[in-house]
C-alpha positions as CSV (number, residue, x, y, z in Angstrom):
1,X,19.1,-19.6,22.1
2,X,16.0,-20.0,24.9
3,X,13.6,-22.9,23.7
4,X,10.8,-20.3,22.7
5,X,13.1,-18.5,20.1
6,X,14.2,-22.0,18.7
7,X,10.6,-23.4,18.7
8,X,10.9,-24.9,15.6
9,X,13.1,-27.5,17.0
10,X,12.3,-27.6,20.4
11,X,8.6,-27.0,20.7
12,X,6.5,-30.2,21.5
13,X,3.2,-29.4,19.5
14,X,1.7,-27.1,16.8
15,X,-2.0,-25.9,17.5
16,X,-4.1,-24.9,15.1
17,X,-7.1,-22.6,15.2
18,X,-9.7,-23.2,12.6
19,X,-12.5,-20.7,10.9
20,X,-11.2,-17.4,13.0
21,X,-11.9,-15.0,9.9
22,X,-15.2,-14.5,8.6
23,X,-14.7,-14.4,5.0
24,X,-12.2,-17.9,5.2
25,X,-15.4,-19.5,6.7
26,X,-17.3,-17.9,4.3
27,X,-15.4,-19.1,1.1
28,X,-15.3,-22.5,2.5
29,X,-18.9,-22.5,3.2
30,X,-18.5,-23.6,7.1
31,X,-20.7,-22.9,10.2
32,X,-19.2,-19.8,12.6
33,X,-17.7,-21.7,15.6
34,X,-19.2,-20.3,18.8
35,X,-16.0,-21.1,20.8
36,X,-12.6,-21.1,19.2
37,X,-12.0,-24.7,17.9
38,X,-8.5,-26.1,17.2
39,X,-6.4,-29.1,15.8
40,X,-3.4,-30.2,16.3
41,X,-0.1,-30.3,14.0
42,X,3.0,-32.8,14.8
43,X,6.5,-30.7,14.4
44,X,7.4,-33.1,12.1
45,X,5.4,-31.2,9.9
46,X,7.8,-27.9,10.0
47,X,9.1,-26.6,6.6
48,X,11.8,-23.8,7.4
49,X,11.9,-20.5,4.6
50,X,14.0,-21.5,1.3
51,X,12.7,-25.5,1.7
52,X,10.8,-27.4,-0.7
53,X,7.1,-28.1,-0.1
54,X,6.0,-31.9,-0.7
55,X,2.8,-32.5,-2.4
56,X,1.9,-36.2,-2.2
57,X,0.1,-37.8,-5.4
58,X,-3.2,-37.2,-6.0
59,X,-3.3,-34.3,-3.3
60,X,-5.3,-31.2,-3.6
61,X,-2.8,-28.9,-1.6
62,X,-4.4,-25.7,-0.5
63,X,-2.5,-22.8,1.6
64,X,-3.4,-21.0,4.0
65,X,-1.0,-18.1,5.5
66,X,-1.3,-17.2,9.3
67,X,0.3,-15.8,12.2
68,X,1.6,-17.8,14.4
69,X,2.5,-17.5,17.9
70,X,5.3,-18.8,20.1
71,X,4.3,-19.8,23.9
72,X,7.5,-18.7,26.2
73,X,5.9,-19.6,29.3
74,X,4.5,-22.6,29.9
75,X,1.0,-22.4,31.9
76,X,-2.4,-24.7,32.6
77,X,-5.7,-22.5,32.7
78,X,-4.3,-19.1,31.8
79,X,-6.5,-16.3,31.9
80,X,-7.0,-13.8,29.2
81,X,-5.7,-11.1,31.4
82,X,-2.6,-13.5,32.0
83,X,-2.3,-14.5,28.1
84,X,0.4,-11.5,26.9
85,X,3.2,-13.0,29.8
86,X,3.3,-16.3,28.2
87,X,3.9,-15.0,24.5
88,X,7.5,-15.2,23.7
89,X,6.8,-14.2,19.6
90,X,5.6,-14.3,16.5
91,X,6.0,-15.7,13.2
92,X,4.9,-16.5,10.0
93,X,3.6,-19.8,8.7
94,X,1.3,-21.6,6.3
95,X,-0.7,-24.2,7.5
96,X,-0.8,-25.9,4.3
97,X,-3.9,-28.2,3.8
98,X,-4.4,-31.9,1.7
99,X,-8.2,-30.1,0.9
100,X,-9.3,-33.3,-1.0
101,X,-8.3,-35.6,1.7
102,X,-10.0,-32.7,4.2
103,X,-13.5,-33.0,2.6
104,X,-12.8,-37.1,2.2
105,X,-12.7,-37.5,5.8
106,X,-15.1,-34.8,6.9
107,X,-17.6,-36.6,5.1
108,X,-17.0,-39.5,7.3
109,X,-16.9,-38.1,9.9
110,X,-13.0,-38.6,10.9
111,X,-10.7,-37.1,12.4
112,X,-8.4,-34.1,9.6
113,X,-5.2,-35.5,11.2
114,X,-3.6,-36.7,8.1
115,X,-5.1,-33.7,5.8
116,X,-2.7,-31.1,8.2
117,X,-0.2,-33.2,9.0
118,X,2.0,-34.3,6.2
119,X,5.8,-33.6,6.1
120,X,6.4,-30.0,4.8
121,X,2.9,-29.0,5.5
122,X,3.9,-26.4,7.8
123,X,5.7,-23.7,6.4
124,X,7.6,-21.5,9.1
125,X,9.4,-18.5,9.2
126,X,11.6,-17.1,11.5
127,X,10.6,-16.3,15.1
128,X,9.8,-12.6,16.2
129,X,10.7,-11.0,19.3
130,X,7.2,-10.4,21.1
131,X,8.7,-6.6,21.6
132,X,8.8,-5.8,17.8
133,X,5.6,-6.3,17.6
134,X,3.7,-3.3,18.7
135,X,-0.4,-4.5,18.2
136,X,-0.6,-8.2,16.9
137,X,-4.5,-7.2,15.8
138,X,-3.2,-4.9,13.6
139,X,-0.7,-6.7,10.9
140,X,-0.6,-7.8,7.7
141,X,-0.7,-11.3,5.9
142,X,-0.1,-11.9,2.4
143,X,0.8,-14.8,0.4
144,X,1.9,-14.6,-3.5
145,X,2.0,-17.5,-5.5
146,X,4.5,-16.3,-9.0
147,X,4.1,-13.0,-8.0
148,X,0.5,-13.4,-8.0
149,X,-1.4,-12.3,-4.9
150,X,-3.5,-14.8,-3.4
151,X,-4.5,-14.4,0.1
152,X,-3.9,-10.2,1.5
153,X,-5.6,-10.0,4.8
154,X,-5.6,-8.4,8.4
155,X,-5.5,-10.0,12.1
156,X,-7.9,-7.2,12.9
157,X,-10.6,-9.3,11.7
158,X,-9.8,-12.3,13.8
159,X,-13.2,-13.7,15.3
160,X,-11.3,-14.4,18.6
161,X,-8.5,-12.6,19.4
162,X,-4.9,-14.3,20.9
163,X,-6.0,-13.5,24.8
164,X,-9.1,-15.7,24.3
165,X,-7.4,-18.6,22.0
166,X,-5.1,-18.4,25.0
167,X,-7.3,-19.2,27.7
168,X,-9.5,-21.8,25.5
169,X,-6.4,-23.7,24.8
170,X,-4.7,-23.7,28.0
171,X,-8.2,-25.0,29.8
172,X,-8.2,-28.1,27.5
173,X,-4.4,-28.7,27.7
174,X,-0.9,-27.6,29.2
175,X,0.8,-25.2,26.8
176,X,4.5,-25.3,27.0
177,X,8.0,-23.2,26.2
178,X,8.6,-23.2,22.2
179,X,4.3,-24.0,21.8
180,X,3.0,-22.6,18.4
181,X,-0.3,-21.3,18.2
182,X,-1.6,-21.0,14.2
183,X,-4.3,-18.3,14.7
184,X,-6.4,-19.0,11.9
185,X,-6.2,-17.6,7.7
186,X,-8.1,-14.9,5.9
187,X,-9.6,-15.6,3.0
188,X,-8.1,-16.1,-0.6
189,X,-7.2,-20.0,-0.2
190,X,-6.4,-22.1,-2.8
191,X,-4.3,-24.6,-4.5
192,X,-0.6,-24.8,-4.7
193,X,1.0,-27.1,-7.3
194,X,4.3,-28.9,-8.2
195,X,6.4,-25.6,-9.5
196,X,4.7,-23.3,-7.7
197,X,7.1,-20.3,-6.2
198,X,5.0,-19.4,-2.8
199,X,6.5,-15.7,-1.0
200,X,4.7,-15.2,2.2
201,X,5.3,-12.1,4.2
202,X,4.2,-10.5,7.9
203,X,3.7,-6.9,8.1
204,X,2.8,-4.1,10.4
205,X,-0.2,-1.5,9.8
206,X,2.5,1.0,8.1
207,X,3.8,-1.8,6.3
208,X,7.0,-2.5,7.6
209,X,7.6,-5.8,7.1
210,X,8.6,-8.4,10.1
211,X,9.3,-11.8,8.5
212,X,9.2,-13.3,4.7
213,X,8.3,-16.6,4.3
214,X,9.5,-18.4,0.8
215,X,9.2,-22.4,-0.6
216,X,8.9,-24.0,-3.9
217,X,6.3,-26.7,-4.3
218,X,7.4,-30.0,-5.6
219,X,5.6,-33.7,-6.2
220,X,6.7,-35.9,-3.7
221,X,8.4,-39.1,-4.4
222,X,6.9,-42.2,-3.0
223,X,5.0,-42.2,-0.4
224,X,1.2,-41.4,0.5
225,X,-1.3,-41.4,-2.7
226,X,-4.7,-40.2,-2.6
227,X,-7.8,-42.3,-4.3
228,X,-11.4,-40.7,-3.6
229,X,-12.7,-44.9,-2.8
């Protein structure tokens, strides 16, 4: 299996895109970016389909379903018109968010690191061959939560499209073979709790679908605790 198709164990980094839809930037009251902004994600983070998400105590967990992308050619300073030759795939993810800990840190103006980066906190599904994907501006994201839909969105409304994350990315920082790219959530956010049943899936415009994504939410035992002081 190439590196690209087994990126969850083999990639080096997880990049996240933040506020690339409208209405998520919107619900969350945030200022429009005027360049794509990211964060980063350690792999560590990775939660495969079928695992058990950890919510530390005291956490506000909040999901928030994406497409993700898989880098299968490394490259520095890529250009738009160069971006589609170094996409291997897709998937499906969750870039699940500590939102208390988020708006904690925010307000003091430090860095969101620990709020993205607990273990579990990335959902993943399986990867996608980039060929069975015919327009990735044109699928579907939806994430129920016991059956109850949450977040039903489309990448057409993506503020900047893959090309451009692409090149922004690559100009700050090498992106390599089994790279994931998070490319931002619609709106429909919101908390996940210990119990919850979470059933993700990626589809195309007719709605065929191209991955599931499914996890069971669960208190963590030990570790981190949250206290707003």
């Amino acid at each position: 299996m190439s590196t690209s198709a087994s990126f969850v164990t083999h990639g080096k980094k997880i990049v996240a895109i933040g506020r690339n839809y409208a209405e998520h930037i919107k619900e969350l009251n945030n200022t429009a970016p005027k360049e794509p902004f990211f964060f980063l994600k350690p792999t560590s983070s990775y939660l495969a389909s079928g695992g058990k998400l950890e919510i530390p105590s005291g956490i506000v967990a909040h999901h928030e379903v994406e497409l993700g992308l898989v880098i299968g050619k490394g490259g520095r300073d890529i250009t738009q018109a160069d971006a589609d030759s170094h996409i291997a795939g897709y998937t499906l993810a969750v870039d699940m968010t500590a939102r208390n800990l988020q708006n904690k840190v925010r307000k003091q103006g430090l860095p969101w690191s620990a709020a993205k980066g607990f273990d579990t906190f990335t959902p993943i599904g399986s990867f996608v061959p980039k060929a069975s994907v015919g327009d990735p501006h044109d699928l579907r994201l939806s994430l129920q939560i016991n059956n109850d839909i949450k977040q039903n969105g489309t990448t057409a409304d993506m503020i900047f499209r893959i090309p451009r994350l692409i090149e922004h990315i690559s100009s700050i920082m090498t992106l390599e073979e089994g790279d994931l790219i998070l490319t931002g959530t619609p709106s429909g956010v919101g908390p996940v709790v210990a119990g919850d049943s979470v059933h993700c899936v990626l589809a195309d415009a007719q709605g065929g679908e191209l991955a599931t994504l499914d996890f069971k939410a669960v208190a963590r035992e030990g570790g981190y605790r949250f206290t707003e002081d």
